[in-house]
C-alpha positions in Angstrom: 0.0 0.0 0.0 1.3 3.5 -1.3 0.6 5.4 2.5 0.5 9.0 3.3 0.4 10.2 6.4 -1.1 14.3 7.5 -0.9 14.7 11.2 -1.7 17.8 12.9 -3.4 19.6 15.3 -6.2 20.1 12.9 -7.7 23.1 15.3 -9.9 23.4 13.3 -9.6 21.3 9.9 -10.0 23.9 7.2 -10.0 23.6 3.3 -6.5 24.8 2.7 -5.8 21.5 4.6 -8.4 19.4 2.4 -6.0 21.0 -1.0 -2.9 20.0 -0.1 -4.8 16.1 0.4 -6.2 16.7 -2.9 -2.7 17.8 -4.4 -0.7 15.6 -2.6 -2.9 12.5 -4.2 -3.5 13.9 -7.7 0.3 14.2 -7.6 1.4 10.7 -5.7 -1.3 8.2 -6.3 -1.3 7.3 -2.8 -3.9 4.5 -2.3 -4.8 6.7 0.8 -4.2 9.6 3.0 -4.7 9.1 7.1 -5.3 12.3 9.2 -4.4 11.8 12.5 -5.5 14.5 14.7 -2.4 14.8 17.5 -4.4 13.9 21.0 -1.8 16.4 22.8 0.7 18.3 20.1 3.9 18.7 22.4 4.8 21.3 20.3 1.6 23.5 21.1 -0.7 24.2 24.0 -3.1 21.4 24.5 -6.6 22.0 25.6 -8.0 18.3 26.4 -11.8 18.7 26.0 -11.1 19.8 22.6 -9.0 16.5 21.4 -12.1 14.6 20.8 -14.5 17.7 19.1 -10.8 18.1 16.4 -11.1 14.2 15.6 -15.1 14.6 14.6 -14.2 17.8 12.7 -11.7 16.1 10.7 -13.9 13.2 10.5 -16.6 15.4 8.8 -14.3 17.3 6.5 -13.3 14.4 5.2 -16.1 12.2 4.3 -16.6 13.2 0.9 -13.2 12.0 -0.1 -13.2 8.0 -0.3 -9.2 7.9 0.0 -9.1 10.2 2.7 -8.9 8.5 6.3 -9.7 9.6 9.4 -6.8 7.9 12.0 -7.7 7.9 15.7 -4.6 6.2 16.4 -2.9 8.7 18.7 -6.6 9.6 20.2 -7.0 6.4 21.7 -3.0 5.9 22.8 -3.7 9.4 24.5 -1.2 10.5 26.3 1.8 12.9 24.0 1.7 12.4 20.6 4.6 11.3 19.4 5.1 11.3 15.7 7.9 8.5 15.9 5.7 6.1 17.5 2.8 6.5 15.6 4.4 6.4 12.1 5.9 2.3 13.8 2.6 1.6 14.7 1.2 2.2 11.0 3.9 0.0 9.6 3.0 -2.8 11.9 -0.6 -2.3 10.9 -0.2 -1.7 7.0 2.2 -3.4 4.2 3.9 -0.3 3.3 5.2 -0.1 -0.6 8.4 1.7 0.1 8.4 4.6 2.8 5.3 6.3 4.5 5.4 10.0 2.9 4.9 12.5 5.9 3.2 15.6 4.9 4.2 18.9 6.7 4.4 22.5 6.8 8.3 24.4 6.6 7.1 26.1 9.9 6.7 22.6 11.7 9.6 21.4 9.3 12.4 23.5 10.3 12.2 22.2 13.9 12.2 19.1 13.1 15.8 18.5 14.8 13.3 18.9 17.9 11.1 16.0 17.5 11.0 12.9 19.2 13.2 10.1 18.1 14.3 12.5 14.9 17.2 10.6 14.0 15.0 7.4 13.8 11.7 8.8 12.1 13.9 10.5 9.1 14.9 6.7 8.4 11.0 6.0 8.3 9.3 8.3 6.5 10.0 10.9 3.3 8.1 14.5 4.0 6.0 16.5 1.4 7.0 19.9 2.5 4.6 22.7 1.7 5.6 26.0 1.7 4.1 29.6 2.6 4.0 32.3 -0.1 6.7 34.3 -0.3 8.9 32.6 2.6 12.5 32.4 2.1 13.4 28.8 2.8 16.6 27.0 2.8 16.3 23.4 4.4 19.7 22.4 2.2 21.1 21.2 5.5 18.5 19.1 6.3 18.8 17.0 2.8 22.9 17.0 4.4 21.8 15.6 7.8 19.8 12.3 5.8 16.3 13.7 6.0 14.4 12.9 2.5 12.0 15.4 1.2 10.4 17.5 -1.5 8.8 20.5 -1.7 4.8 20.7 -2.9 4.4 23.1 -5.6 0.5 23.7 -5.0 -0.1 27.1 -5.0 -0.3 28.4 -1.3 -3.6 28.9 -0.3 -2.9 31.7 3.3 -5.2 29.9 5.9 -4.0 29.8 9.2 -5.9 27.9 12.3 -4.8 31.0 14.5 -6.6 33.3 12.4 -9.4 30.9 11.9 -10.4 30.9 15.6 -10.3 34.2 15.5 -13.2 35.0 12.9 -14.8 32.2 14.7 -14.6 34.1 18.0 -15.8 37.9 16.5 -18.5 35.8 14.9 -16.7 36.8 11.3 -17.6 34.3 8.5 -16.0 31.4 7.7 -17.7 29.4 5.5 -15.0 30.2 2.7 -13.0 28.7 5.0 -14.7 25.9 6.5 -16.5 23.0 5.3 -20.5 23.6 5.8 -19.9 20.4 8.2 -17.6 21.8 10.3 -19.0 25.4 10.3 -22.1 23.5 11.9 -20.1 21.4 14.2 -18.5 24.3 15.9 -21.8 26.5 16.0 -23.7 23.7 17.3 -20.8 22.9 20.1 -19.9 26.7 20.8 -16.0 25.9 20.2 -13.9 28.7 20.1 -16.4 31.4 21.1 -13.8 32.1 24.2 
């Protein structure tokens, strides 16, 4: 199986999210995509109650694409999510053909050095790198310390999930945004009104 992997925090899903899928299999193939929803980013700050209300967003931005997947694989392990562990649990669940391919953003990308087990996921995994609009981005000594990637050349689409909540919040509209699912999701839950 040709895997993909697009983990995240996913706070909220959004469509800019829901392109680079679509780009990243028009351009790969990949028999699917998994979204894994982190349970508790250790990168970010982590709000519990809202683990589960992300994993039913993604869940419902997704369903329209049959090789999208929704993962609740570091959901139920709980605890950190840990990139490294997941991406050895979805080799001892799937025959892999060749390497899972990691999609990420440069922002999360450049601090990769920083991750758990780095020097063991890079032999796992190759990352799809996308990159912001007009960044300047030189990752050349990344390719020199053995970590495999490309960049996506899908034009950038400027969503961010900071700005997102934000709108959300002023009662701004997001439905160019946000999938009609999700819009009602958070409305009906009251998430990010605070």
């Amino acid at each position: 199986m040709k895997l993909c992997v697009f983990s995240g925090t996913f706070n909220p899903i959004h469509k800019a999210h829901l392109k680079m899928g679509e780009y990243v299999m028009e351009k790969y193939d990949f028999d699917k995509i998994l979204f894994i929803p982190a349970y508790h980013p250790p990168h970010k700050t982590y709000e519990e109650n809202m683990s589960l209300h992300r994993l039913k967003m993604v869940e419902l931005a997704i369903k329209e694409y049959p090789k999208f997947q929704l993962s609740d694989i570091e959901y139920k392990r709980e605890g950190k999510s840990y990139t490294y562990l997941t991406i050895c649990e979805l080799y001892r669940q799937y025959k892999i053909d060749g390497k899972i391919k990691f999609i990420i953003g440069t922002d999360a990308f450049k601090k990769i050095e920083t991750w758990y087990e780095t020097d063991k996921l890079k032999k796992l995994v190759d990352f799809i790198v996308f990159v912001r609009e007009n960044e300047d981005v030189n990752l050349e000594n990344l390719k020199d310390k053995g970590y495999n990637f490309e960049f996506a050349k899908m034009k950038f689409i400027d969503i961010s999930s900071t700005e997102l909540r934000k709108k959300i919040k002023n009662g701004e509209p997001v439905n160019e945004i946000i999938t009609k699912e999700v819009e009602e999701y958070i409305n009906r839950y009251g998430l990010y009104r605070n």
